[in-house]
C-alpha positions in Angstrom: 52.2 -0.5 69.9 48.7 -1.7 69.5 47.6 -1.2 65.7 44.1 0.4 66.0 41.4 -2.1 64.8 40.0 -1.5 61.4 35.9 -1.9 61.4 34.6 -4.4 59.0 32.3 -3.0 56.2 29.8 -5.0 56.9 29.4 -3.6 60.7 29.8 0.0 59.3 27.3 -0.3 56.8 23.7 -1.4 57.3 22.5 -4.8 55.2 20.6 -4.0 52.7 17.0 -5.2 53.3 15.8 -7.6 50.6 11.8 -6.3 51.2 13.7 -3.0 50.6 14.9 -3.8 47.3 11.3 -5.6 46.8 9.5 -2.0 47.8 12.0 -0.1 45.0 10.8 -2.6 42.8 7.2 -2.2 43.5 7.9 1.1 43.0 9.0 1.4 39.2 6.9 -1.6 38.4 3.8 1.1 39.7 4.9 3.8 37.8 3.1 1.2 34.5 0.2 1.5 32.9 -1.7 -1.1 34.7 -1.7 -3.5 32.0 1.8 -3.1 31.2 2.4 -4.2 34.9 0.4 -7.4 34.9 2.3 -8.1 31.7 5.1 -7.8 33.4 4.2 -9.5 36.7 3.1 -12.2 34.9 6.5 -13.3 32.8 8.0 -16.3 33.8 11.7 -15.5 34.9 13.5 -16.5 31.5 11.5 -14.1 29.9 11.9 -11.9 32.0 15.5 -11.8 31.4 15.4 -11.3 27.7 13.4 -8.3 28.9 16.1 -7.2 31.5 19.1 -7.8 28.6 16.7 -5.8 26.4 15.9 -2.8 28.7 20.3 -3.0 29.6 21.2 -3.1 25.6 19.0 0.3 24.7 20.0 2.1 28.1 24.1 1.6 26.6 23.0 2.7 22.8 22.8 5.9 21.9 20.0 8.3 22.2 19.7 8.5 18.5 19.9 4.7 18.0 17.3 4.7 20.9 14.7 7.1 19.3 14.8 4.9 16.1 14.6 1.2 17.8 11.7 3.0 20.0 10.2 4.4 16.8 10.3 1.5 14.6 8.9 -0.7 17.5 5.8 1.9 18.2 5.3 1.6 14.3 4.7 -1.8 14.6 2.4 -2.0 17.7 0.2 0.5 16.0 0.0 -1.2 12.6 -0.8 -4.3 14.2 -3.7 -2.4 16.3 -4.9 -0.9 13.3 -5.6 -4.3 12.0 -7.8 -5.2 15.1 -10.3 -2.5 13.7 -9.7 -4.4 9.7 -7.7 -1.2 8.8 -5.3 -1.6 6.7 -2.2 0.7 6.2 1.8 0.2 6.0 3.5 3.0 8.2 6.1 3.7 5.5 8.5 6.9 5.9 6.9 8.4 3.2 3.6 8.2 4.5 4.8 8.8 8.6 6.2 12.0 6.4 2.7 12.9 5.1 0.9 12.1 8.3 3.4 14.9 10.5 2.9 17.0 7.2 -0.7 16.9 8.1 -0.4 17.0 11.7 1.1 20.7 10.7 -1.8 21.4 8.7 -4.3 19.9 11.4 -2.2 22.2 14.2 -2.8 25.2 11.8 -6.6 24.8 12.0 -6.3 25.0 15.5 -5.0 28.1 15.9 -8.5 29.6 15.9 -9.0 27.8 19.2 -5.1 27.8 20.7 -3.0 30.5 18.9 0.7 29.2 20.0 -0.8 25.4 19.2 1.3 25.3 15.7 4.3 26.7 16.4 4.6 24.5 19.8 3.6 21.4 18.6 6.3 22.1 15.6 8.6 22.6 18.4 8.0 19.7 20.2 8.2 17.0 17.3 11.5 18.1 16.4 13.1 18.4 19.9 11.5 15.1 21.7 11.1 11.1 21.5 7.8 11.4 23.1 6.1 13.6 20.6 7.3 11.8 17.8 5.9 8.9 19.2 3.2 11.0 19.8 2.5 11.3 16.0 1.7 7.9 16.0 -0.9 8.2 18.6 -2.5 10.5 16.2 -2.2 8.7 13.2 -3.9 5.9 15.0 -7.1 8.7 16.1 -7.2 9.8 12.8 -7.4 5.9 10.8 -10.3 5.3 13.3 -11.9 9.1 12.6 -11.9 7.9 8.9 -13.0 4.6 9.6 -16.3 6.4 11.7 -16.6 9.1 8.8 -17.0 6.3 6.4 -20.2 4.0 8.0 -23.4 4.2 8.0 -25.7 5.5 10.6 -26.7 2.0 11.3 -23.1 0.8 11.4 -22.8 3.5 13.9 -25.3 2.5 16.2 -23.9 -0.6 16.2 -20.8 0.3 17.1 -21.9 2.8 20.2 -24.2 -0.2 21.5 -20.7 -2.1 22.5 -19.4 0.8 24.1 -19.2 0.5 28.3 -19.7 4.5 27.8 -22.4 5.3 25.5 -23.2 8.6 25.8 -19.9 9.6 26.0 -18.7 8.1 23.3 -21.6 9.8 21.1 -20.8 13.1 22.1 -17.7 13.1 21.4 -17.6 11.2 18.3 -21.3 9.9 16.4 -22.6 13.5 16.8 -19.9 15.7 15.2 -19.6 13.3 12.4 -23.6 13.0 12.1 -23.3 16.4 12.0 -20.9 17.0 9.4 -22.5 14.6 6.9 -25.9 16.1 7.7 -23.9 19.9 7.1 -22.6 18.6 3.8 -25.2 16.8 2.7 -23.2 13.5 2.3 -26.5 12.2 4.1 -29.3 13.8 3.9 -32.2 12.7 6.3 -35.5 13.3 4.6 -39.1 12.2 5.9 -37.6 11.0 9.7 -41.0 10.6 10.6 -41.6 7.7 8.1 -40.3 4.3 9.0 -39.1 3.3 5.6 -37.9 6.6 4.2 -35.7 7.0 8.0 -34.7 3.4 6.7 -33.3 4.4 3.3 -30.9 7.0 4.8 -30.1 5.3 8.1 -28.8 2.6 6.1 -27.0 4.6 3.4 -22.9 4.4 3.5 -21.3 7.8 2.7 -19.6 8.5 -0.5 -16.5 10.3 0.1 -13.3 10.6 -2.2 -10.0 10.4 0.1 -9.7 13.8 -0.2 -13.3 15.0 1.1 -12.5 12.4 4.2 -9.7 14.0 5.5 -10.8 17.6 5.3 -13.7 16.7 7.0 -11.9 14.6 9.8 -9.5 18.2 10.4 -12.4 20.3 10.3 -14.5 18.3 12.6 -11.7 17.1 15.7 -8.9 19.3 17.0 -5.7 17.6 17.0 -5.5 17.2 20.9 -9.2 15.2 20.3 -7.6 12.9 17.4 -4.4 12.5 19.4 -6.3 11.7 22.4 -8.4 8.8 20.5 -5.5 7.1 19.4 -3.6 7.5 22.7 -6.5 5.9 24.6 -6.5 3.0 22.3 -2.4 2.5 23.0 -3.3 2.4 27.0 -6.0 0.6 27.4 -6.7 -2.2 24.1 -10.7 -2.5 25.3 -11.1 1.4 25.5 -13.0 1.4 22.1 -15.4 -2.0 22.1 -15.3 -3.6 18.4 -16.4 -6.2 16.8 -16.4 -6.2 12.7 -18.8 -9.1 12.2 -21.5 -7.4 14.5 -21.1 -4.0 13.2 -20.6 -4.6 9.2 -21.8 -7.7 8.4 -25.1 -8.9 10.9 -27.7 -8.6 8.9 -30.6 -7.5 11.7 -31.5 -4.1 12.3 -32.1 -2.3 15.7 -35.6 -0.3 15.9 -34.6 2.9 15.3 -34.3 5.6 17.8 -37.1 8.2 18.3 
């Protein structure tokens, strides 16, 4: 008796298509922020395995071990960003501690504008990966807030004249902090019409204890505006134009705006 033929696998099942498994490839690599994916289009192959063996070793770790290797590296990308700007800070745990501390308090003043924003964003810290490295998104917003609070009107204008956005980028920053050192008379502008006396004020660097700075960084930006700033600075590097030498130390002044 004829045994009945057994079909090969291979004529069962359809060959896998290597421009398919190109086109799955295209697909994850799409899912990047755009720079991440020329980054990683533009390895050359034994780099891209130490990326490959890196990617494999945290998938097999643990969540926990995950959260803190993903942590400790987002610590590091945003301390060496905060250096781009000439800010200096060490991310120790004592101070992330302060800064979520805050981030509570910032929350809290918030609640006159979204009631559930506290409790939620509490919430959310504690139960995910993302907000935590959320956190650090806002730390970076906040350094620069502080860094904005702290120069000169002149520095300012300096700084907005890089921008690819201007007017954007003094509505939502130069004005509400113009505003609050105008409101509490850490700058006072007196005579505007006068060239020299506009000079004298234009010119003049607030004098603000560390305390007074970051009261009146919560009380001018929500948390969702601070936390915003920073995250635009982790996607896209260029987003906020700087360069220290033309902003603090050139010498020449702009004519003044009317």
């Amino acid at each position: 008796m004829n045994k009945p033929i057994k079909k090969l696998d291979s004529i069962d099942e359809p060959n896998k298509s290597p421009y398919s498994q190109e086109s799955q490839i295209e697909n994850v690599l799409n899912k990047l922020p755009p720079e991440v994916k020329q980054w990683a289009e533009s390895l050359p192959w034994n780099q891209r395995r130490y990326v490959l063996s890196l990617c494999h070793l945290l998938c097999a770790a643990t969540p926990d071990i995950q959260a803190e290797f993903l942590d400790e590296y987002t610590a590091n990308g945003l301390i060496a960003k905060l250096r781009r700007f000439h800010i200096p800070i060490e991310l120790s745990e004592s101070i992330v501690r302060s800064y979520i501390r805050q981030f509570y308090i910032h929350s809290a003043q918030d609640v006159r504008r979204k009631p559930d924003l506290f409790l939620e964003s509490a919430l959310r810290i504690v139960a995910s990966t993302e907000e935590r490295s959320n956190i650090l998104n806002y730390i970076l917003g906040f350094e620069l807030i502080k860094m904005l609070f702290k120069m000169s009107w002149l520095q300012h204008e300096r700084l907005y004249r890089l921008q690819k956005n201007q007017e954007e980028f003094i509505d939502t920053y130069i004005k509400p902090i113009r505003h609050a050192h105008r409101v509490n008379q850490i700058i006072v502008p007196k005579d505007e019409t006068l060239f020299f006396a506009r000079r004298d004020y234009f010119v003049q660097k607030p004098n603000l204890s560390d305390k007074k700075l970051v009261e009146l960084a919560i009380a001018t930006f929500t948390t969702e505006v601070t936390t915003n700033f920073g995250f635009s600075i982790v996607r896209h590097a260029h987003s906020l134009i700087f360069n220290y030498d033309d902003i603090f130390v050139n010498q020449q002044e702009p004519i003044f705006p009317s």
